[in-house]
N, C-alpha and C positions, 0 to 999 in steps of 0.2 A: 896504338892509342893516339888520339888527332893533339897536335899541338894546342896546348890552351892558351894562347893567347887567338885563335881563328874566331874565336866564337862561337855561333850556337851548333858545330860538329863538333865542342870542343869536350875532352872530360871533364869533369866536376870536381873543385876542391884547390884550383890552385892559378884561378884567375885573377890576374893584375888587377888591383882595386882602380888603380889608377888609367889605365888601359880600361876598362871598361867604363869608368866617368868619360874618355875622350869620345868611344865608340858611342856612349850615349850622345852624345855630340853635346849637354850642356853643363852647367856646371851645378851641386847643389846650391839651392839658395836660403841664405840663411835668414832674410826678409818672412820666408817661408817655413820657417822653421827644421830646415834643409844641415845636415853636417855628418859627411860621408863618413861613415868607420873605414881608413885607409890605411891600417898596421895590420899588417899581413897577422901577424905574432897574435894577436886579440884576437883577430876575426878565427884561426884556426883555431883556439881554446874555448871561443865560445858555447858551440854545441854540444861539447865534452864536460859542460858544466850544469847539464840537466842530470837527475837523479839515476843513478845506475840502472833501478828498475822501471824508469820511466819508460809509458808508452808510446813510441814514437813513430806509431804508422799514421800518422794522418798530425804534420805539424805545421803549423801557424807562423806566420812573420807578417809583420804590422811596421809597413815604412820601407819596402823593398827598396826604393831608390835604383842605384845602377848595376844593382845584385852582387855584388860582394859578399854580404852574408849569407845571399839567397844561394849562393854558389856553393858557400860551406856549409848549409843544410842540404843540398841535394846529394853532397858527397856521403854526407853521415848516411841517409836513405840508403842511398845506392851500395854503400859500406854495407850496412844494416843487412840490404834483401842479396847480398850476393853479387856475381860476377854482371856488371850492368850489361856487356855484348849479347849475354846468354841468360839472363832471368832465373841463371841456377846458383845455386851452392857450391861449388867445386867440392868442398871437401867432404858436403853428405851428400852429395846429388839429388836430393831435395826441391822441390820449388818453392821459392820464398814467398814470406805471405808481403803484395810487393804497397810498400810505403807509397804516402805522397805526401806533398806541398802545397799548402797556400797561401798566397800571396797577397794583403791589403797595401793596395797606393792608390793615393787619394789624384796626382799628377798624370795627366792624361798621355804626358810624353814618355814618361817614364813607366810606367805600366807597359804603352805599345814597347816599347824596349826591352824590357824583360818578358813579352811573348816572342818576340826575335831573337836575343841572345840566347835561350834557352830554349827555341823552337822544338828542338830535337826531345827536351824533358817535358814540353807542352804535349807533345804528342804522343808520346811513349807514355799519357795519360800520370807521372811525376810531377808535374807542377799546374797550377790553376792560378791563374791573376786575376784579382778581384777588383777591380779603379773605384775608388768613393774610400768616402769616410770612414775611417776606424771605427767613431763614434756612432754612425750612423747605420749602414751596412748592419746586414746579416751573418753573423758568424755562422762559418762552418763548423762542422763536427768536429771540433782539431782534438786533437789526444793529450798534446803539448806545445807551449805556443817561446821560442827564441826569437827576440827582436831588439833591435835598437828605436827606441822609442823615440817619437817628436817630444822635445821635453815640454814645448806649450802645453800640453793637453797629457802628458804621461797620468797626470793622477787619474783623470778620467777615462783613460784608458786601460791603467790598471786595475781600477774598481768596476772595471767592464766584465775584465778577464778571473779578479780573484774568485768572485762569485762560481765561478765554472769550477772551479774544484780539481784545477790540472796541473802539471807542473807549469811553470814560467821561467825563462831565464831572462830578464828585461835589462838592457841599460837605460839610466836614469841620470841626471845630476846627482852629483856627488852631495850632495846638500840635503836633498831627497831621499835618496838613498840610505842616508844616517839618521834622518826620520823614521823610517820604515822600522831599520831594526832595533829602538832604542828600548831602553829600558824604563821603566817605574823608577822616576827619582832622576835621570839624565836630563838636561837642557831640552835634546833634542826632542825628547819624550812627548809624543801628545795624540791628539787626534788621530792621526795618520799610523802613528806607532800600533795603536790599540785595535784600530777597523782593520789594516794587514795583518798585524798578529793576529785576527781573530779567523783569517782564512787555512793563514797557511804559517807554517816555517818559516824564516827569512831571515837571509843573513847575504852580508856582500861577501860576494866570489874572486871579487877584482877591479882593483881601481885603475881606472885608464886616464893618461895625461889629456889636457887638449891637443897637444900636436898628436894623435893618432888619428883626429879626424881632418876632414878639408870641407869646408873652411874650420876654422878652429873655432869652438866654441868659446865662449868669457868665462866657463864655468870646468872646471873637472867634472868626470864622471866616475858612474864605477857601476859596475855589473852584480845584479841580486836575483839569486834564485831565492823563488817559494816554491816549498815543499808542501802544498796541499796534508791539511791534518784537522781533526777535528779538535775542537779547544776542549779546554778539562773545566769547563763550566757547561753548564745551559743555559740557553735565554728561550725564554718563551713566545717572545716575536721578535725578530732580528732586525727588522726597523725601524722598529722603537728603540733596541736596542745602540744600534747605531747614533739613530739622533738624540738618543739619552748623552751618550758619548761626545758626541760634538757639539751640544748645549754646553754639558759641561764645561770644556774648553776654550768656550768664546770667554769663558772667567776663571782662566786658570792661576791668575793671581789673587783670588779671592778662597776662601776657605770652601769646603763641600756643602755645608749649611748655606751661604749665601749664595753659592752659586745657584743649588738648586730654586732657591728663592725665587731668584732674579731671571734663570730663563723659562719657565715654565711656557712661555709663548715660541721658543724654540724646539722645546722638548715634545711639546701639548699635553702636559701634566695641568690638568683643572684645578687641584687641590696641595700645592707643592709643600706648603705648612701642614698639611698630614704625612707627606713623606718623610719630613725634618723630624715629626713627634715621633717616628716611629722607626727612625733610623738611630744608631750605636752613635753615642757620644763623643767618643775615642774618633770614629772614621769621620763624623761631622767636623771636627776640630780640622783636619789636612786638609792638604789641595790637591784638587783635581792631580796633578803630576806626578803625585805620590802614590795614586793609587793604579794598582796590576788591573788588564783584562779581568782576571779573576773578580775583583775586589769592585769593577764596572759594573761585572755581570750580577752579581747577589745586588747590588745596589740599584739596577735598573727593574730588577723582578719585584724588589721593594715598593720602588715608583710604580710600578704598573699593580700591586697591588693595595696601594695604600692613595694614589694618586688622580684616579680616574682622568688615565693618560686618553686624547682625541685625537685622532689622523689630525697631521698639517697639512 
């Protein structure tokens, strides 16, 4: 097995995060919203934090940078399908059904870098580099997507991926991240809370300090999987749903009668004083924060039936 620090002969799984920032020859930049995951310790527990039964032939990373984590998903594949020299199984003799990798970076230096360092998994048809936008770009068919996310743009790149209905193991600001999972009734609790909980599962896996990254971030982080699940409501249009949701919100200090009042131009509820006549007394009197997904979703079928809710 070739030394891993040589590069792209090298195996997979145990490349110097830092050795590989130098071979990329620049540094991340954090003007660019740039901050290298460099704890050996984190990056090896990452991939081990998507669901048991997850399917992990064909997975996603968003933010490759200088492949440090790209490294430690090739290992997990290459784990996955068998002896990498030989395409087989050793212990069924078997051939493996064989995984792959891909790669979004948006950094044109950095992309050509991890087609080099990893030349060998480019070509052995295991890894694809994608250059462009997370946001913008066409996703691949990915099974399951492990990434260190840019935190500028995480939200909108999470509500990229929740939709898709796959597992996720995302780092995020720790700030964010405590949004994600919170509950009906918690500070954190809001918008954010109720649109993830409406995809998937979520809960954080692992909080990481600033010093594991380079350059350090100003903020903690922490690593959250979503477990793709269907909710234990219905809604009968998911986008009205949603902006039901996030109307609410922008008056989360206001009671649920007056919020709905007052965003009816956010929501596109025509009629928001039939939604009020015709809503429960008891749930009019609370705020937005107090109430569950659940308690969202009967209230928005409400609106939409009592409402004569319009596209915005």
């Amino acid at each position: 097995m070739t030394d891993s620090s040589t590069g792209a002969g090298a195996a997979y799984g145990d490349r110097d995060p830092d050795a590989l920032a130098r071979r990329a020859g620049e540094r991340a930049n954090p003007d660019r919203d740039q901050h290298f995951l460099v704890d050996d310790r984190v990056l090896d527990r990452i991939p081990a934090y998507l669901p048991d039964d997850a399917d992990t032939s064909h997975l996603l990373e968003i933010g490759g940078g200088a492949g440090a984590l790209t490294d430690r998903l090739l290992a997990a594949i290459v784990a996955e399908g068998g002896d990498a020299s030989t395409g087989s199984d050793p212990a069924s003799g078997r051939e493996p059904a064989p995984g792959r990798l891909s790669v979004i970076e948006r950094d044109g230096a950095f992309a050509d870098f991890l087609r080099e360092e990893f030349a060998t998994a480019v070509d052995d048809g295991l890894l694809d580099v994608i250059e462009g936008d997370a946001l913008d770009v066409d996703l691949p068919a990915f099974t399951a997507c492990v990434a260190n996310l840019p935190y500028g743009v995480s939200s909108e790149i999470a509500f990229r991926l929740l939709p898709e209905g796959k597992p996720l193991v995302l780092m995020f600001q720790a700030e964010f991240a405590e949004r994600m999972v919170a509950s009906a009734g918690e500070s954190e609790y809001g918008r954010l809370s109720v649109s993830a909980q409406h995809y998937a599962a979520v809960e954080i896996v692992e909080r990481v300090p600033k010093e594991a990254f380079d350059p350090r971030p100003a903020v903690e982080s922490a690593v959250v999987r979503c477990t793709p699940r269907d909710p234990d409501y219905e809604v009968g249009d998911e986008a009205f749903f949603l902006r039901f949701v996030k109307a609410l919100f922008t008056q989360r200090r206001k009671t649920v009668r007056n919020a709905i009042r007052n965003t009816g131009h956010i929501s596109g509820l025509d009629d928001p004083e039939a939604v009020v006549d015709a809503a429960d007394e008891e749930l009019l009197r609370r705020r937005p924060g107090d109430l569950d997904p659940s308690a969202f979703a009967a209230l928005a079928e409400l609106a939409r039936e009592h409402g004569s809710p319009t596209e915005v």
